[in-house]
BATORPA-936242 format. One record per residue (C-alpha): residue in three letters; x, y, z. Coordinates in steps of 0.5 Angstrom, whole numbers, plus 500, padded with zeros to 3 digits. Each point is the difference from the previous one (the first is absolute). Last residue first. Layout:
// BATORPA-936242
<rest ALA&c1 X&c2 Y&c3 Z>
...
// end
This chain:
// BATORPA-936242
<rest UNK&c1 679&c2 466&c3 219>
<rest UNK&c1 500&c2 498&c3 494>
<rest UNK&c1 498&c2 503&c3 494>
<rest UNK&c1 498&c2 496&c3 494>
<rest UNK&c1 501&c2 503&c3 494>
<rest UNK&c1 496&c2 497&c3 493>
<rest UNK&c1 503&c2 502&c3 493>
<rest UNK&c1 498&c2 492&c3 497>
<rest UNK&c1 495&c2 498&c3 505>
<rest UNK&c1 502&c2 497&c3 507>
<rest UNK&c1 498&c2 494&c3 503>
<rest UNK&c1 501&c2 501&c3 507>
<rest UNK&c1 498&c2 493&c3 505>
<rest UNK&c1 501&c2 500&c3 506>
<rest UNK&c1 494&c2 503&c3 502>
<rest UNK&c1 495&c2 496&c3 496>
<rest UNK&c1 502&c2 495&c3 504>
<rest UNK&c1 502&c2 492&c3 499>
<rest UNK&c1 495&c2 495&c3 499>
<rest UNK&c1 504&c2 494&c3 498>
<rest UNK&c1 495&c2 500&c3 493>
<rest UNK&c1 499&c2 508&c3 499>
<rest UNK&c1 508&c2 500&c3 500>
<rest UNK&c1 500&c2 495&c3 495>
<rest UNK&c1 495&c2 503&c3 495>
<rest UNK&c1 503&c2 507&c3 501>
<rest UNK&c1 506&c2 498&c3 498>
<rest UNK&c1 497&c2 495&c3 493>
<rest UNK&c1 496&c2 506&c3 499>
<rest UNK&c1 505&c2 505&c3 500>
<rest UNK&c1 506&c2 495&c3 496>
<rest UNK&c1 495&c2 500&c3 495>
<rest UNK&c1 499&c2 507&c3 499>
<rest UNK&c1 507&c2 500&c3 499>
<rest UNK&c1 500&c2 496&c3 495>
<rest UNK&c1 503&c2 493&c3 500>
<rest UNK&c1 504&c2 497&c3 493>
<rest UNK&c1 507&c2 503&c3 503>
<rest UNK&c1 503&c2 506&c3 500>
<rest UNK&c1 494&c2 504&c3 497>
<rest UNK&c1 504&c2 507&c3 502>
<rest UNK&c1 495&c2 505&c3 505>
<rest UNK&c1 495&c2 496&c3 503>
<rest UNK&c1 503&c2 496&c3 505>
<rest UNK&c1 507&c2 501&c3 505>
<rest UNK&c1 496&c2 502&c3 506>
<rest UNK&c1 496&c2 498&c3 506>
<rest UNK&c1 499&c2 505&c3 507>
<rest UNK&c1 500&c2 496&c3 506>
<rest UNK&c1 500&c2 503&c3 506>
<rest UNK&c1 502&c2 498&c3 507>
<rest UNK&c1 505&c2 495&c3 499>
<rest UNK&c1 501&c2 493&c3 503>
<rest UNK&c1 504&c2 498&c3 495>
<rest UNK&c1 498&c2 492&c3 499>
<rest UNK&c1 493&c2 503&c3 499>
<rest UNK&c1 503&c2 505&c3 495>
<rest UNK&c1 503&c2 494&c3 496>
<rest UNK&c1 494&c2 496&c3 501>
<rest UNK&c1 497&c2 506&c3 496>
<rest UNK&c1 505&c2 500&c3 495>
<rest UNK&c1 499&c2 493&c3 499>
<rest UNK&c1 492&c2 500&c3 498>
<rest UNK&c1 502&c2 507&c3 496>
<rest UNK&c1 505&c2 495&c3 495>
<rest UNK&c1 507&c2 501&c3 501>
<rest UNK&c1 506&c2 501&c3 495>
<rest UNK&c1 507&c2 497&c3 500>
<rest UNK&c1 498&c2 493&c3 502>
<rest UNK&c1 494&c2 500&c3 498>
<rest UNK&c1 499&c2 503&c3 493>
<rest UNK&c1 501&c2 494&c3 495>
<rest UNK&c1 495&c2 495&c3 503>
<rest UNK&c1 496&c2 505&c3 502>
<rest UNK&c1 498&c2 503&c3 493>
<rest UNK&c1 500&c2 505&c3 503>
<rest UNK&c1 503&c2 504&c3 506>
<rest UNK&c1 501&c2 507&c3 497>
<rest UNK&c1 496&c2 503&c3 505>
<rest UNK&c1 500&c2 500&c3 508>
<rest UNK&c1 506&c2 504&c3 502>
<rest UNK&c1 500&c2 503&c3 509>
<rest UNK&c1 500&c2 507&c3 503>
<rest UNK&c1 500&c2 498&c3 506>
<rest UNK&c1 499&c2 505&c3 505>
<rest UNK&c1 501&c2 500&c3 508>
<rest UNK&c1 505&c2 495&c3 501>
<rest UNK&c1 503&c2 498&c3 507>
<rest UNK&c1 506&c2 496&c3 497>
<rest UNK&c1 505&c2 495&c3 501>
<rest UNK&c1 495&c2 494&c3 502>
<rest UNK&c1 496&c2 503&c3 492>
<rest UNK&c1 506&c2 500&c3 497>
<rest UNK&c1 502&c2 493&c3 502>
<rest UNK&c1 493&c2 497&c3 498>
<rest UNK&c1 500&c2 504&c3 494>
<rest UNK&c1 506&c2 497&c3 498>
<rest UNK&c1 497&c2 492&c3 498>
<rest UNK&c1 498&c2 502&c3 494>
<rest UNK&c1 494&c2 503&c3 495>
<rest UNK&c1 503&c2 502&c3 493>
<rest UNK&c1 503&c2 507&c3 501>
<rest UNK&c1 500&c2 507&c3 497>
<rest UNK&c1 501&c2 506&c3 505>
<rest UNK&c1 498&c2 499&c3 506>
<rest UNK&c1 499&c2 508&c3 502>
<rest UNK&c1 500&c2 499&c3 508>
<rest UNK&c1 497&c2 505&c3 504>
<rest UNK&c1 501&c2 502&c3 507>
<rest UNK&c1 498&c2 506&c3 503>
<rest UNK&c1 503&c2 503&c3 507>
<rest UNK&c1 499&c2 508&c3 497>
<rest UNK&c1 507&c2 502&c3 503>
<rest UNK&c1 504&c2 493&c3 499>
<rest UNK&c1 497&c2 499&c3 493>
<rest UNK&c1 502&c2 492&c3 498>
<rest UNK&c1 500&c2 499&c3 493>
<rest UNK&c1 500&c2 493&c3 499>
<rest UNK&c1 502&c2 499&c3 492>
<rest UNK&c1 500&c2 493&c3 496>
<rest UNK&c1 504&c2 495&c3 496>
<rest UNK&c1 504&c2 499&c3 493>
<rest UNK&c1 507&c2 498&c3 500>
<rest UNK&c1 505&c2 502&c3 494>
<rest UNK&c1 504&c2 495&c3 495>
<rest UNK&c1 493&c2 496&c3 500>
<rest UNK&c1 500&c2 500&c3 492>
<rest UNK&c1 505&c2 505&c3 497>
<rest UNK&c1 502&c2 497&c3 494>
<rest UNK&c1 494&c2 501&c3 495>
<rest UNK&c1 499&c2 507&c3 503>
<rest UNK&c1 495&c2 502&c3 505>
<rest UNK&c1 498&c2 494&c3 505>
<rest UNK&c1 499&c2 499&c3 507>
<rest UNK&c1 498&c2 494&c3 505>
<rest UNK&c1 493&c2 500&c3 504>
<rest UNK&c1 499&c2 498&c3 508>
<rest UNK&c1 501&c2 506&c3 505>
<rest UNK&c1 505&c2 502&c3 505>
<rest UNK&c1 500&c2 506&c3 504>
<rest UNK&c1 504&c2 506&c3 499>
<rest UNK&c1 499&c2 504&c3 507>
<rest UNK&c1 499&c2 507&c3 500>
<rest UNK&c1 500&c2 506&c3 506>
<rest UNK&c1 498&c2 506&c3 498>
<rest UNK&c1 500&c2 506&c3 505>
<rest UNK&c1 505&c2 504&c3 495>
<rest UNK&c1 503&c2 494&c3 496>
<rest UNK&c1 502&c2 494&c3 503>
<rest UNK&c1 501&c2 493&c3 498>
<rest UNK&c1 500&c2 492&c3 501>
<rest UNK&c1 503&c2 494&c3 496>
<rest UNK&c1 495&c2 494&c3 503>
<rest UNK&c1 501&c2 498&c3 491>
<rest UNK&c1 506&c2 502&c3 497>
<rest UNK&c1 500&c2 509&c3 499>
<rest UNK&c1 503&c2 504&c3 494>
<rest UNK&c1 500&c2 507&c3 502>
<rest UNK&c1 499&c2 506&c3 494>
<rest UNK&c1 502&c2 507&c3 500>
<rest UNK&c1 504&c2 500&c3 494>
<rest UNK&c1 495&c2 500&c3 494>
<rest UNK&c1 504&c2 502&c3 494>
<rest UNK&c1 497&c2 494&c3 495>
<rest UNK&c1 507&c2 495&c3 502>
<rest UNK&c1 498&c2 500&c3 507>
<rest UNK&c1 493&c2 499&c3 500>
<rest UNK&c1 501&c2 492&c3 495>
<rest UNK&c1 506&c2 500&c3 505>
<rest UNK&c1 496&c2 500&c3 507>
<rest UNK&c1 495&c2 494&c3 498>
<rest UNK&c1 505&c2 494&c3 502>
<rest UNK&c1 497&c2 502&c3 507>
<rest UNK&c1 494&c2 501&c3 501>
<rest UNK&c1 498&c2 508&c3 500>
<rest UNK&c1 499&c2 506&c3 504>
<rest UNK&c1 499&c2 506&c3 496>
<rest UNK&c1 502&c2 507&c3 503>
<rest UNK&c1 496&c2 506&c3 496>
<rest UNK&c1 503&c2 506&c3 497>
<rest UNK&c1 494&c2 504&c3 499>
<rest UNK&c1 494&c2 499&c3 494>
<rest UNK&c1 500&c2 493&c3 497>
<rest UNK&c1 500&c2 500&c3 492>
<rest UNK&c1 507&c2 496&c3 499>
<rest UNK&c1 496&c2 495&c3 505>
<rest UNK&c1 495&c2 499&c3 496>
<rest UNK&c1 504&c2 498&c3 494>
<rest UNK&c1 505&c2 495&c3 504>
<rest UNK&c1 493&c2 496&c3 501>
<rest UNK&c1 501&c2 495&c3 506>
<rest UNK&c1 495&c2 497&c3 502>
<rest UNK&c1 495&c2 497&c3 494>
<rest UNK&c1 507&c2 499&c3 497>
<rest UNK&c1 503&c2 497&c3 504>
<rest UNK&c1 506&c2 501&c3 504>
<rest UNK&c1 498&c2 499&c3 508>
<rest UNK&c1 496&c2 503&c3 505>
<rest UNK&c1 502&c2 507&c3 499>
<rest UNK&c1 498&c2 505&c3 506>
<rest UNK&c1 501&c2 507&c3 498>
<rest UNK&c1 502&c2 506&c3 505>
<rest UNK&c1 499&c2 508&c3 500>
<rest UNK&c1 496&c2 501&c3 495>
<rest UNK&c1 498&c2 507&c3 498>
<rest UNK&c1 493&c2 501&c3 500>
<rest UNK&c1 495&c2 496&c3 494>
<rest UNK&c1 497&c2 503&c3 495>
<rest UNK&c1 505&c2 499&c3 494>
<rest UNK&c1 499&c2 493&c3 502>
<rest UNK&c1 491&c2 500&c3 497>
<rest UNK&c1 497&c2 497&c3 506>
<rest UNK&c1 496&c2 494&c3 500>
<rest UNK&c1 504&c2 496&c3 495>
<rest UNK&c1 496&c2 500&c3 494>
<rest UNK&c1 497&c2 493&c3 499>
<rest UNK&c1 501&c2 494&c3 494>
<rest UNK&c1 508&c2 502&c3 500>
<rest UNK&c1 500&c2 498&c3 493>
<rest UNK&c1 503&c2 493&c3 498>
<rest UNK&c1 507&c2 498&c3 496>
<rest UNK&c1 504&c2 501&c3 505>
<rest UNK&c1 498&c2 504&c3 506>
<rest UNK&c1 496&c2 506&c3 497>
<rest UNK&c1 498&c2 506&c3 503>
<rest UNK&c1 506&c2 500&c3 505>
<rest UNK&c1 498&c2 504&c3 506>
<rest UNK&c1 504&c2 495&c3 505>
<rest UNK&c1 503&c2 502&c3 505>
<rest UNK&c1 501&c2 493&c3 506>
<rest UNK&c1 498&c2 504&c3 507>
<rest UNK&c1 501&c2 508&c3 500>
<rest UNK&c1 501&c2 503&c3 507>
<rest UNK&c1 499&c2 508&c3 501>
<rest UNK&c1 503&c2 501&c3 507>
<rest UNK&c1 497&c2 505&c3 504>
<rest UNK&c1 498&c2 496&c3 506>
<rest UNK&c1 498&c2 494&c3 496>
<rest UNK&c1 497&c2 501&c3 492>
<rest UNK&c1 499&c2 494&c3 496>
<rest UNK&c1 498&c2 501&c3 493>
<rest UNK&c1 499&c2 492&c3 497>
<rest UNK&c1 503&c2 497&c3 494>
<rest UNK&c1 498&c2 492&c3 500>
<rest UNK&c1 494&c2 500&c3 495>
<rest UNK&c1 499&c2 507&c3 499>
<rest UNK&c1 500&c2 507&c3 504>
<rest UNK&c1 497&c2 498&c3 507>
<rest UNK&c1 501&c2 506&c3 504>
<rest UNK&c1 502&c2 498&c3 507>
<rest UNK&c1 500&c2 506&c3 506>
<rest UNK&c1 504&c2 503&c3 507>
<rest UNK&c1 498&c2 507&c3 500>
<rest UNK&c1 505&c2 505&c3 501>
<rest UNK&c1 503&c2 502&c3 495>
<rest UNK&c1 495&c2 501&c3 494>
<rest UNK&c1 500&c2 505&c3 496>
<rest UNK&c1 501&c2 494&c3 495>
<rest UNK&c1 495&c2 496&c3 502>
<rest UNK&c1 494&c2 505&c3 502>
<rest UNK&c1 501&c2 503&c3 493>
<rest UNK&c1 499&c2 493&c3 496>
<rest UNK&c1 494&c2 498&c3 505>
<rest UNK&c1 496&c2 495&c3 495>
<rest UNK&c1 492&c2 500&c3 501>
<rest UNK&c1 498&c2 496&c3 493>
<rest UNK&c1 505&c2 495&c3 502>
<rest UNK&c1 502&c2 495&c3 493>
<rest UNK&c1 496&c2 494&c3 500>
<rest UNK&c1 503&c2 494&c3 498>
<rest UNK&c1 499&c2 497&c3 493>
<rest UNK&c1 494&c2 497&c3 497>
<rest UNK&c1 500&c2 499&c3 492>
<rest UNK&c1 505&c2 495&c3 501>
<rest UNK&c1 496&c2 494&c3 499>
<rest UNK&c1 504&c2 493&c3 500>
<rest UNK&c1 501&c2 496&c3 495>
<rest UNK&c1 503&c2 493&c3 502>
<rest UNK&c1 503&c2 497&c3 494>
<rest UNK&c1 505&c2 505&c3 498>
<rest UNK&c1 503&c2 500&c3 508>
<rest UNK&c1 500&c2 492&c3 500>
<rest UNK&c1 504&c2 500&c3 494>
<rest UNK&c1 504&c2 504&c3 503>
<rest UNK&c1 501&c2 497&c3 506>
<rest UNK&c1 502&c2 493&c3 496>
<rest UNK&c1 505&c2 505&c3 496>
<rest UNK&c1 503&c2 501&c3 506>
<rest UNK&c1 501&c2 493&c3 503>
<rest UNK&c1 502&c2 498&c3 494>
<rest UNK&c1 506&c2 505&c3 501>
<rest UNK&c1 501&c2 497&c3 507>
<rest UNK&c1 499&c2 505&c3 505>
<rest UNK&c1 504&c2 501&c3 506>
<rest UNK&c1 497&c2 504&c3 506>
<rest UNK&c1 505&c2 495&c3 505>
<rest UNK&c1 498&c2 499&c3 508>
<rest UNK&c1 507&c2 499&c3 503>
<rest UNK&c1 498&c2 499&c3 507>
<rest UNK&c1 500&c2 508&c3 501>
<rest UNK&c1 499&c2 504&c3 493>
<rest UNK&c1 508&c2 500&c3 496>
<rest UNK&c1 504&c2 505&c3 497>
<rest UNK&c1 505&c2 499&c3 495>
<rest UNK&c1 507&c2 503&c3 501>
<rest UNK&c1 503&c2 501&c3 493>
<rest UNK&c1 507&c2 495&c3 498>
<rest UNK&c1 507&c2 503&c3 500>
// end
């Protein structure tokens, strides 16, 4: 029986050619880059504030696309990954919170089966018994580890747990984690809807840009975006899987959210970009259009926003 393999709207592909490989990897052993600034840890983090918390509504940032974020009681992890290599690379950041001083996870949100997204050693490190919500195609590589509670979700597919409602959205990227199993899971983002506190925030996971944004931005009134900007060069490679900081803010714009908090920078040198790079060239971009200073949350490594 041959293997479901998903697909991006309109059939974008992300397929490479071998050339087109060792053409990037020339490229990256010819472009020196300076890797002596990293991202900024947080010298004021909150560790015992958040995990006494329960009432407070929260985002930490831990690390490229993993975020603490607490709703109404609920103790939320986005994409887990305290990995100290990806590959043959060091992680070139410490994770803002040590995991052994997180509070007990309730729920964790996957995107989709990479590496940099899904680290099954991580998870093995979680504290509680957490429900982890992921693409369809991906519940098989929990189940055969002993994790039960796991739900699969298609892209519009929506959920409720406690005074959450989540909704998988669609994202433009593929997937991989053996030599066979390309695209035989999806890939997307998370809406979480608050029906207490009333807050918004959509965890976009890892996208090129795309036509989708449009239609999550008329199905929701969003608060927060927590949105990717690294990984994105060089561009000829990178575009159709990862999105550059000038596109993300596009994207944000299309979306019609409040805050944009950016990710997916910093912590695994992915591409030939650095996440100092990605800062500047975000910020440069939101200085040209003229975008308030308001809506624009930069967090350190271990920062906490508090929301309302």
């Amino acid at each position: 029986m041959a293997k479901i393999r998903y697909e991006n709207y309109d059939n974008v592909s992300t397929t490479k050619s071998f050339s087109d490989m060792l053409l990037w990897s020339k490229e990256r052993r010819a472009k020196k880059k300076d890797l002596t600034v990293q991202i900024p840890q947080h010298d004021a983090k909150e560790i015992k504030r958040l995990y006494e918390n329960r009432t407070e509504s929260s985002i930490t940032w831990i690390g490229h696309s993993t975020f603490l974020i607490q709703l109404n009681g609920v103790n939320i992890l986005t994409d887990p990954v305290w990995a100290r290599r990806m590959g043959f690379q060091k992680r070139m950041t410490e994770p803002g919170i040590p995991i052994d001083e997180l509070p007990n996870i309730d729920v964790v949100f996957i995107s989709h089966g990479h590496y940099d997204h899904l680290d099954f050693g991580t998870i093995k490190k979680l504290k509680g018994n957490p429900a982890f919500y992921v693409p369809i195609g991906l519940k098989s590589a929990f189940t055969q580890r002993g994790y039960l509670n796991v739900t699969e979700a298609s892209w519009w597919d929506e959920f409720s747990f406690r005074s959450l409602n989540m909704i998988f959205v669609p994202a433009q990227h593929w997937t991989k984690r053996s030599l066979t199993d390309t695209n035989t899971s999806h890939w997307g983002g998370w809406v979480l809807v608050d029906r207490i506190s009333d807050e918004r925030i959509y965890f976009v996971g890892d996208t090129g840009y795309f036509r989708g944004f449009k239609e999550i931005g008329e199905k929701f009134d969003l608060d927060i975006v927590l949105m990717p900007i690294g990984a994105y060069e060089p561009e000829w490679f990178m575009k159709d899987s990862h999105i550059n900081p000038e596109d993300a803010i596009k994207a944000f714009l299309e979306l019609e959210g409040k805050t944009f908090i950016p990710m997916h920078y910093g912590a695994y040198r992915l591409a030939n970009d650095t996440g100092p790079e990605a800062l500047e060239r975000m910020y440069k971009e939101w200085d040209r259009l003229e975008l308030t200073k308001e809506a624009l949350t930069v967090l350190k490594l271990g920062e906490t926003l508090w929301l309302k």
